[in-house]
N, C-alpha and C positions, 0 to 999 in steps of 0.2 A: 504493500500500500504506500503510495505518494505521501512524502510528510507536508503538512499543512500549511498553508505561511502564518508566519507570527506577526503580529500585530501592537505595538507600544504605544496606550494610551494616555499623553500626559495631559492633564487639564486639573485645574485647583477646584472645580466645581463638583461634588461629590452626584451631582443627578444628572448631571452630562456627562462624566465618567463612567456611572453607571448604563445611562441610556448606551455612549458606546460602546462597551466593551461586549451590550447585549447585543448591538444590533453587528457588532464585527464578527462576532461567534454564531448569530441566524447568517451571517453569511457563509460561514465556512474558516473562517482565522482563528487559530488560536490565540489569547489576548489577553498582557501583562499592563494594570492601569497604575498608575500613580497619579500624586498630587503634584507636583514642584521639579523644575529642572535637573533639581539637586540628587532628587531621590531618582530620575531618570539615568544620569550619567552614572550612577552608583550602581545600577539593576542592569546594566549594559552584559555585562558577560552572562548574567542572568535568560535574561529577557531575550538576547542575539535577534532582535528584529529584523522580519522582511522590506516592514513597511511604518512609519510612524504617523498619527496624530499629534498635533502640536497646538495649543491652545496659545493664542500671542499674548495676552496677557495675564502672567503668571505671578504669583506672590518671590519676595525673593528676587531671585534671577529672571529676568522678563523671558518671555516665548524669543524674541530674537537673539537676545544673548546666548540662550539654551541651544537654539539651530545651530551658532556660529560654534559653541563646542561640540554639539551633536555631529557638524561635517568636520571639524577637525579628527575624530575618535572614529566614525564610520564615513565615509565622505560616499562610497557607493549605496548606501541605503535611503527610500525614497522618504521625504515628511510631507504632510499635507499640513500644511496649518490651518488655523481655525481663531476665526474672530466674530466678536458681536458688533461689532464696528466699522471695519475694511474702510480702512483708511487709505488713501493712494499712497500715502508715504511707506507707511507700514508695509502694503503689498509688495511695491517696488522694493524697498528694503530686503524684505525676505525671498524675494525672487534673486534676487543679487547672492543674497548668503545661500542659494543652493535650493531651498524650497521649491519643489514637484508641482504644487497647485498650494491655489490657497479658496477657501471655501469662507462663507459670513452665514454667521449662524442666524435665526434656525435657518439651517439646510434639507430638503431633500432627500430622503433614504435614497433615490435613484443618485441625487448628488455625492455624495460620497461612495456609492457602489462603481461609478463612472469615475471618480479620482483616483478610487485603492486601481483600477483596473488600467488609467493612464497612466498611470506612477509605477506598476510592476511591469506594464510591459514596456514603458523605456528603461527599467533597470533592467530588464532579461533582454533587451537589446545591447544594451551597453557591454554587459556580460559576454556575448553574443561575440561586439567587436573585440574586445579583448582577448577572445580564445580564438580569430579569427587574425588579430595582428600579426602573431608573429607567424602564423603560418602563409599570411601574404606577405611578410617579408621573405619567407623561405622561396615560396611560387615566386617572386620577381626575381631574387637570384638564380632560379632556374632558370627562368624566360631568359633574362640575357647571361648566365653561362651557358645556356643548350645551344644557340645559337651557330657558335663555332665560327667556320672561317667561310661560310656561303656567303660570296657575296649577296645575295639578296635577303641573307638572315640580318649580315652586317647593316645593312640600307634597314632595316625593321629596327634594329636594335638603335639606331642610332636616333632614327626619328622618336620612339619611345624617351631617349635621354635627353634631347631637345626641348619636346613638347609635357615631359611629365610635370614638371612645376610650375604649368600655366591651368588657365578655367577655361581654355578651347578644347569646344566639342567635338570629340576624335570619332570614325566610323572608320571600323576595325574587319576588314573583310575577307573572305578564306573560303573554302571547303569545310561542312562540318571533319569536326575532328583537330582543325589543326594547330588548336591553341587560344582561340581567341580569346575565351576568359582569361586566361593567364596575360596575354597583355593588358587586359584590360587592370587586372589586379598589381600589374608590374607598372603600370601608368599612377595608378593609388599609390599605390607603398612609395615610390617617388616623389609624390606630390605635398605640396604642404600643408593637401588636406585630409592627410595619414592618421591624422589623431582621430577625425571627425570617421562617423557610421561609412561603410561603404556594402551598398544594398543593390542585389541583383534580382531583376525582374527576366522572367520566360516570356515573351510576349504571343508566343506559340502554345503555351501549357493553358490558358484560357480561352472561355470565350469573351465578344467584345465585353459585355457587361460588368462580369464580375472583373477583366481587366483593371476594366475603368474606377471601380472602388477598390481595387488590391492598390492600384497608382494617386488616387486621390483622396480617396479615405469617404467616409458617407456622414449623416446626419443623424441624429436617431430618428425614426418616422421616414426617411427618404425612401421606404418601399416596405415591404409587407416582411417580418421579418427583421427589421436593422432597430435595434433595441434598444442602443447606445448609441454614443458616437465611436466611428474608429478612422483610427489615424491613418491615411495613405504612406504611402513607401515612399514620397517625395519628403513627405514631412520628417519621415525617418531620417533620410538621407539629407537632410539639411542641414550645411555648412560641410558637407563631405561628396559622398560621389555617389552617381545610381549608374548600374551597367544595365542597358535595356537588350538585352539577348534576342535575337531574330527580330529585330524592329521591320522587316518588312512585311511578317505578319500581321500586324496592327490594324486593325480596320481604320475603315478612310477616314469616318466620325471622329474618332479618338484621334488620328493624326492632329485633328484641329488643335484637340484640347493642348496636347504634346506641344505645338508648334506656339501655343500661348505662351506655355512653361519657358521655351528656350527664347523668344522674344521680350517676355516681361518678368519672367523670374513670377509667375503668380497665373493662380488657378481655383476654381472654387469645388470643396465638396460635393458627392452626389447630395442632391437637396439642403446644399447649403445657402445662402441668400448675400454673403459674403466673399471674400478671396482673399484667398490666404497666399500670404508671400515665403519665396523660400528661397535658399542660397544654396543652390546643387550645381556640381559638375557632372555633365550629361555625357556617359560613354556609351558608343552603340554597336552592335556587331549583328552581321547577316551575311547569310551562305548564297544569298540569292543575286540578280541581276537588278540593281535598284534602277537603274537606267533604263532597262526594259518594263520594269514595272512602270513607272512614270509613261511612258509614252502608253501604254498596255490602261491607264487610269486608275490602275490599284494601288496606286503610293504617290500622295503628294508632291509636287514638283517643286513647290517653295520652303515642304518641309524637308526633301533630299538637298537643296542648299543649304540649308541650316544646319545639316547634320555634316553633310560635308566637307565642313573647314578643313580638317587634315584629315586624308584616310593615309590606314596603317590596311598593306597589303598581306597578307599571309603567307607565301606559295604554298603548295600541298607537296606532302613529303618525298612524291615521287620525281620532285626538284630541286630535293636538296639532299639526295640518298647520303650525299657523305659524312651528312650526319648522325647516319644510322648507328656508328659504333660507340658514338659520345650517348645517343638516347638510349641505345640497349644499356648500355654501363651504366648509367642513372636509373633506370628502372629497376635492372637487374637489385641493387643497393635500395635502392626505396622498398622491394616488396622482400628481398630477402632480410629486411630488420620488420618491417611491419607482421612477417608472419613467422619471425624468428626463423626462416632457414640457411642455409650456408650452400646455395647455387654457384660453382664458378662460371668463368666465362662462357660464350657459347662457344660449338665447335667453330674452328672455318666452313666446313658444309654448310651450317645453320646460317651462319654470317652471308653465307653465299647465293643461299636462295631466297634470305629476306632481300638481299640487294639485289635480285633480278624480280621482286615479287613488285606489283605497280601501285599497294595499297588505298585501295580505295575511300579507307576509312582512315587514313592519315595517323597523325602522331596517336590517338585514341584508339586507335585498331591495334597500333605498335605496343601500347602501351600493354592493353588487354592478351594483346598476346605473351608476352614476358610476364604479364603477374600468373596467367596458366603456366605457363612451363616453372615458376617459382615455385606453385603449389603444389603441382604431381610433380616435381621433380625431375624432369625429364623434356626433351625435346622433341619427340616424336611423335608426340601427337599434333601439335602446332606446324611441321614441316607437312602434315598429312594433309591438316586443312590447308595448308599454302600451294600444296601440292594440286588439291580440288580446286580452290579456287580460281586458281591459276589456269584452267584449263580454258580454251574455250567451247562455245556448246557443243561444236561440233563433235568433241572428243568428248565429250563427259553425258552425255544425252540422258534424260534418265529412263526409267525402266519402262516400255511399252512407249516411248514418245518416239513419233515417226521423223524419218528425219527428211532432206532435201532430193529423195533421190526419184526416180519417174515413179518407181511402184506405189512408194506414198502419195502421190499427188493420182494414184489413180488412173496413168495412161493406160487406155486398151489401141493399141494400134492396129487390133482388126478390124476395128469398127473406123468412126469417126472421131476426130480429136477434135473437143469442145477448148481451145486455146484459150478462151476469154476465163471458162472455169477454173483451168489448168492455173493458170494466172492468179487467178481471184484465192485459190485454195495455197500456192506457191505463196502469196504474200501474205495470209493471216497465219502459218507457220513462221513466218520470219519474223511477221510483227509480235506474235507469242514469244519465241527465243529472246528479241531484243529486252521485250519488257521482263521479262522472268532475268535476264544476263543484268540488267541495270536494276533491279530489285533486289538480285542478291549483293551487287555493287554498295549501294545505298543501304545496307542491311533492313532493308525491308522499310525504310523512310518515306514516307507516300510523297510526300512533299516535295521533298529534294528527286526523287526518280521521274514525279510528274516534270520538274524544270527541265532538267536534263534530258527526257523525251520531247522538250518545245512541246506538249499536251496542259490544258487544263486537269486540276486537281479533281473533277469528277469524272473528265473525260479517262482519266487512268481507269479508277475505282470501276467503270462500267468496263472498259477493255481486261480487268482482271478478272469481273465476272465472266464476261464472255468466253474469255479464254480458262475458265478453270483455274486462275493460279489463286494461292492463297498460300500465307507464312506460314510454315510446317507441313506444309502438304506431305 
C-alpha cells in the first residue's frame, strides 16, 4: 500500500486547527496540527511533511517569519498559507519567501482541495526534474561524445554548441530512431535554462482535444468531467524548455493556438476567460516532410517559419556507419552495468554485418539490438534477425505467398492471354510486397510507412486490409 502524504497544520486558532486537520484527513492526508511556528520547526523530524498549512498571522513568531525558516530547514516542501485578511503586501511577501499559494479565509473545501493538489504536483515535478538532471546531463555528453568524427555528426554537434545558450526555437529533424530527443535534451542541459523544468510532449500519442489540455491546462467546469483546475505543460515548463515531439502531427486548430505561444509568449486555458503568460523555450522535432505538408495544407505555413529558425538535421545511421563501433561500445557499457552483465566486444563477423546491415530503425534499432544480445548473452540470435531482414522479398517470401513468376499470375497460353489482367494481378502482388517490405522497415509505424509510400494514412490502412497484411500475421 502507497504511504499517504502528510500534512503540517500550523494555525494558533484551536477551531481552525481542528476544522483542518479534519477536513485534510476526509481527504486522505495524514495530519500533524500545532499552535505557533515554534512548536512547528520543533515537530519537523516528527511530522516530515509533504505539504504545509500556514496561518500568516501567528502569536510569537508571525506566519512569515515561520515560512522564511520553514524554507530555510525544508526548502522543497510545499506551504499554503492562510489568512483572514490577504493583504497584497502580505501575499507578495510570502510568495517571495517560497509560499505555493496563498488562500483568505473562510475558504472553500474545493479551495484548499485545488491548493494541497497544485502544490504537490509542482513538488512531484520538481522532484521529477531533479532525478531527470543529471541524467540529461549524462544524455548530452552522449549526444556530442557519440558523434565522433562524421562530418555531418560534427556540423550537428556544433550547431547544438552554438545555438544551446540562446531562446531560438530549434526544429530538430531525422528519421525516427535517430536521436532527436537526445539533442533536444543536449540543447537543455547547455542552456541557461538547465535549472528550470524541461517537459516533453508526444504530439502523436493524443488526440487533438485532450492535446490541447495536456498543452494548456483546462478550467474547472471547461467540459463534462474537469473538476478542478489543471495546469498545462506550458505552465510546467515555464522559465525552462518544452520538447514538442512529432509536431507535425498536431492538428491545424491547435497549430493556431501553438503559433500564439511562440508569437506572444501567452495562451489561454481550455474555458479559461483569461491568458496566461509564460517564458518557455520551444524545441520541436519531426520525422516527416514539413514542406510537403504545408503545400499538402496539413501544417501551417506561418507556423513552419516560426519553428524554423534553426533546424538541426539528423542523418540516419546508414550515413554515418563509422560510427557504429563508438555506438556498439557505448551500448554495449550502458546495458552491461544496467543488467549487471560482463558482454565483451562483439566479434568482427558481428561488426561486419551490422556494417553492411542499412538499419532502418536507426541508432534505436542499434541500440535494441545490443541490449538483446546483453541479455541472452550471445550474438546469434541478432545476426539471425539481421540476416532476415536483410533479405529482400524476393528471397525470403513467406510460406504459401506467390511470387513474380507466369504460373502465379495465372498465364494459360493455350487459350487467350487477358494482358490487361495479367497486368492488373502482376501489380497488386508488387504493391502487397512493397507495402508488407516498408512495414516491416518502419517496424510496423503506420505513419511513417504511409509517408514513405507518398499514400494517405487511411489510404494505407485500406491497402493493408485489402491485401491481408497485419502485425504478427
Amino acid at each position: 500500500m502507497a504511504e499517504r502524504f502528510r500534512v503540517l497544520v500550523i494555525d494558533d486558532d484551536p477551531g481552525i486547527r481542528d476544522y483542518l486537520e479534519t477536513l485534510a484527513m476526509r481527504l486522505g492526508y495524514d495530519v500533524t496540527a500545532v499552535g505557533d511556528g515554534e512548536e512547528a520547526l520543533a515537530t519537523l523530524d516528527q511530522s516530515r511533511p509533504d505539504i504545509i498549512t500556514l496561518d500568516a498571522v501567528l502569536p510569537g513568531m508571525d506566519g512569515l517569519e515561520t515560512l522564511r525558516l520553514l524554507k530555510q530547514r525544508i526548502p522543497e516542501v510545499p506551504v499554503v498559507m492562510l489568512s483572514g485578511h490577504g493583504q497584497a503586501r502580505t501575499i507578495v511577501e510570502a510568495m517571495k519567501l517560497g509560499a505555493s499559494d496563498f488562500l483568505r479565509k473562510p475558504f472553500e473545501v474545493e479551495e484548499l482541495e485545488l491548493a494541497f493538489q497544485k502544490a504537490l504536483e509542482k513538488h512531484a515535478l520538481k522532484e521529477e526534474v531533479e532525478q531527470l538532471r543529471g541524467r540529461v546531463r549524462n544524455e548530452s555528453e552522449d549526444v556530442l561524445g557519440l558523434f565522433g568524427d562524421n562530418p555531418k555528426m560534427l556540423e550537428v554537434r556544433n550547431m547544438i554548441e552554438q545555438v544551446a545558450d540562446t531562446d531560438i526555437t530549434v526544429l530538430i529533424r531525422g528519421e525516427s530512431g535517430t536521436g532527436k530527443e537526445l539533442v533536444a535534451r543536449g540543447l537543455y542541459s547547455l542552456s541557461g535554462r538547465r535549472s528550470y523544468p524541461f517537459v516533453k510532449v508526444n504530439c502523436a500519442a493524443l488526440p487533438s482535444e485532450l492535446l490541447e489540455s495536456e498543452l494548456f491546462g483546462f478550467e474547472k467546469g471547461a467540459f463534462t468531467g474537469a473538476l478542478r483546475r489543471k495546469l498545462g505543460k506550458f505552465e510546467y515548463a515555464n522559465h525552462g524548455t518544452i520538447f514538442l515531439d512529432e509536431i507535425s502531427e498536431m492538428h491545424p486548430g491547435l497549430q493556431a493556438k501553438l503559433l500564439q505561444v511562440l508569437q506572444d509568449g501567452e495562451f489561454s486555458r481550455l474555458g479559461g476567460e483569461s491568458d496566461v503568460r509564460v517564458d518557455t523555450r520551444i524545441l520541436a522535432a519531426t520525422n516527416r516532410n514539413l514542406e510537403a505538408a504545408v503545400r499538402e495544407g496539413s501544417f501551417r505555413e506561418d507556423l513552419y517559419y516560426r519553428l524554423n529558425v534553426v533546424t538541426v538535421n539528423l542523418p540516419p545511421l546508414r550515413d554515418r556507419i563509422d560510427a557504429l563501433p563508438l555506438l556498439v561500445g557505448h551500448f554495449l557499457s550502458k546495458y552491461n552495468e544496467q543488467y549487471s552483465k560482463n558482454m565483451g566486444e562483439l566479434s568482427d563477423e558481428t561488426m561486419k554485418v551490422m556494417s553492411e546491415y542499412h538499419w532502418p530503425g536507426n541508432v534505436r534499432e542499434l541500440e535494441n539490438m545490443v541490449k538483446r544480445m546483453v541479455v541472452l548473452g550471445n550474438e546469434q540470435t541478432v545476426l539471425q534477425e539481421i540476416a532476415l531482414r536483410g533479405k529482400p522479398p524476393e528471397e525470403s517470401p513467406e510460406a504459401g505467398e506467390v511470387g513474380l513468376d507466369l504460373d502465379a499470375l495465372g498465364v494459360d497460353f493455350s487459350g487467350g492471354v487477358d494482358l490487361k489482367a495479367i497486368s492488373k494481378r502482376a501489380a497488386q502482388i508488387a504493391e502487397k510486397r512493397v507495402i508488407d517490405k516498408v512495414l516491416q522497415q518502419t517496424r510496423w509505424n503506420r505513419k511513417e510507412a504511409a509517408e514513405r509510400l507518398q499514400i494517405s494514412y487511411k489510404a494505407l490502412l485500406y491497402k493493408m486490409k485489402e491485401n491481408g497484411l497485419s502485425e504478427g500475421r
